[in-house]
C-alpha positions as CSV (number, residue, x, y, z in Angstrom):
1,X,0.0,0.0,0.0
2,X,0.9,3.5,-0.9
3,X,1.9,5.7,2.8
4,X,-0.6,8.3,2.6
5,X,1.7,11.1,2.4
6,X,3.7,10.0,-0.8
7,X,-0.1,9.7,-2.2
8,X,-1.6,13.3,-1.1
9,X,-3.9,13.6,-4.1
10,X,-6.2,11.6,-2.6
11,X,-7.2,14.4,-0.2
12,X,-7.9,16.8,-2.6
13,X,-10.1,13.9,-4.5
14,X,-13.2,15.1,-2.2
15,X,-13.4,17.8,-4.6
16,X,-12.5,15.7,-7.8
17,X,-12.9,12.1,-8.3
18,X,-9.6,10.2,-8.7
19,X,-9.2,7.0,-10.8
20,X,-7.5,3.2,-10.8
21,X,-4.0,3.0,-11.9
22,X,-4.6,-0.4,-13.3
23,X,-7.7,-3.5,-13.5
24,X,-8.4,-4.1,-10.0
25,X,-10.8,-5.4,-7.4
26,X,-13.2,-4.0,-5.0
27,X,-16.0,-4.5,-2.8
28,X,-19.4,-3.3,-1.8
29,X,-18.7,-2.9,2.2
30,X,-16.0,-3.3,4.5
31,X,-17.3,-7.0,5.7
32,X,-17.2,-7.7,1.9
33,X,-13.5,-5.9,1.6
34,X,-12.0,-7.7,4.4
35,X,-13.6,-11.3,2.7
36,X,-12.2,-10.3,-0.6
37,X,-8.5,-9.7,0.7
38,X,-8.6,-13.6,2.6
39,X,-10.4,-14.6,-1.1
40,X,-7.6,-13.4,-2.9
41,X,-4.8,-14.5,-0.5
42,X,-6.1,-18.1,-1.1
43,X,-6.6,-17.6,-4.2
44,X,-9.7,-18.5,-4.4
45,X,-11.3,-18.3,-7.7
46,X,-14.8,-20.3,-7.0
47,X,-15.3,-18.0,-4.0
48,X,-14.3,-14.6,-6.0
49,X,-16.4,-15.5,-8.4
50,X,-19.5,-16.2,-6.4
51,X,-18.8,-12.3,-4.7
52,X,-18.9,-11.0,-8.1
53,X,-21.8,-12.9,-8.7
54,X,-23.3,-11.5,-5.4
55,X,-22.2,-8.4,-6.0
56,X,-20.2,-8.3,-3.0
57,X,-17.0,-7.6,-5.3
58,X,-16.5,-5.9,-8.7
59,X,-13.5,-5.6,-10.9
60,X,-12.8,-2.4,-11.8
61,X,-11.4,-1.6,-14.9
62,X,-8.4,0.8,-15.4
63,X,-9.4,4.8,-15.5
64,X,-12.4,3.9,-13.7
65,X,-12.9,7.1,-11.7
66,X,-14.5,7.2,-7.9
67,X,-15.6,10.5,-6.0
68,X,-14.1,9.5,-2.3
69,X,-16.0,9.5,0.7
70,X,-14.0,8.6,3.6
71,X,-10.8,7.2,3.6
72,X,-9.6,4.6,6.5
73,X,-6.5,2.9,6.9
74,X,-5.0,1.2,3.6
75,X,-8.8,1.9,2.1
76,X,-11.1,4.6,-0.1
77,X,-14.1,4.4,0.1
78,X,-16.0,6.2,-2.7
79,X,-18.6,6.0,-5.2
80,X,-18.0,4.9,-8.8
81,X,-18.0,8.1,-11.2
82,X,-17.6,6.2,-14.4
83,X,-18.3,2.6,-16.3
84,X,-20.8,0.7,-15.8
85,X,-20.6,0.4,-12.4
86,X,-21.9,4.1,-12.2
87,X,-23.3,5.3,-8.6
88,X,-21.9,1.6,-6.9
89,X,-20.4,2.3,-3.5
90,X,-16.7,0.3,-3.7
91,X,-14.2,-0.2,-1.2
92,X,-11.0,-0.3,-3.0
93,X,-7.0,-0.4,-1.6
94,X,-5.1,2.5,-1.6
95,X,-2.2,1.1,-3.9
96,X,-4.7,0.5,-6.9
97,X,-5.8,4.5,-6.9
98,X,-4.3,8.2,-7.7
């Protein structure tokens, strides 16, 4: 994860959205974003792929821009500004915005 001070532009993004620097995953709450970190460090697949089913996860593609709403430790939270995931609340890490 990014240290919040080499990454300031995310504290500005209350103003603008920021975007993904790359495909990535996400999640739909925080229960949901700690579940999707153990998914992925098992790798997982049938279980990811049932929380995207559920729509407890998304992938996110590249560019995909988010208007923050809070931020907590190694997290932002925000609300998808772009794609087809428009208006979708996500849970995303840090590293994967900027």
């Amino acid at each position: 994860t990014v240290p919040v001070a080499q990454n300031s532009n995310i504290f500005s993004a209350h103003t603008r959205p920021i975007a993904t620097n790359q495909q990535c995953l996400a999640a739909s709450s925080q229960d949901s974003f700690d579940k999707l970190n153990k998914v992925c460090n098992r790798k997982d697949s049938q279980e990811l792929s049932r929380m995207i089913n559920n729509k407890e996860a998304f992938i996110l593609d590249k560019g995909t821009k988010i208007k923050v709403t809070d931020l907590k430790f190694g997290t932002v939270i925000g609300e998808v500004r772009s794609g087809a995931l428009m208006f979708e609340s996500v849970y995303v890490s840090r590293e994967f915005v900027e």
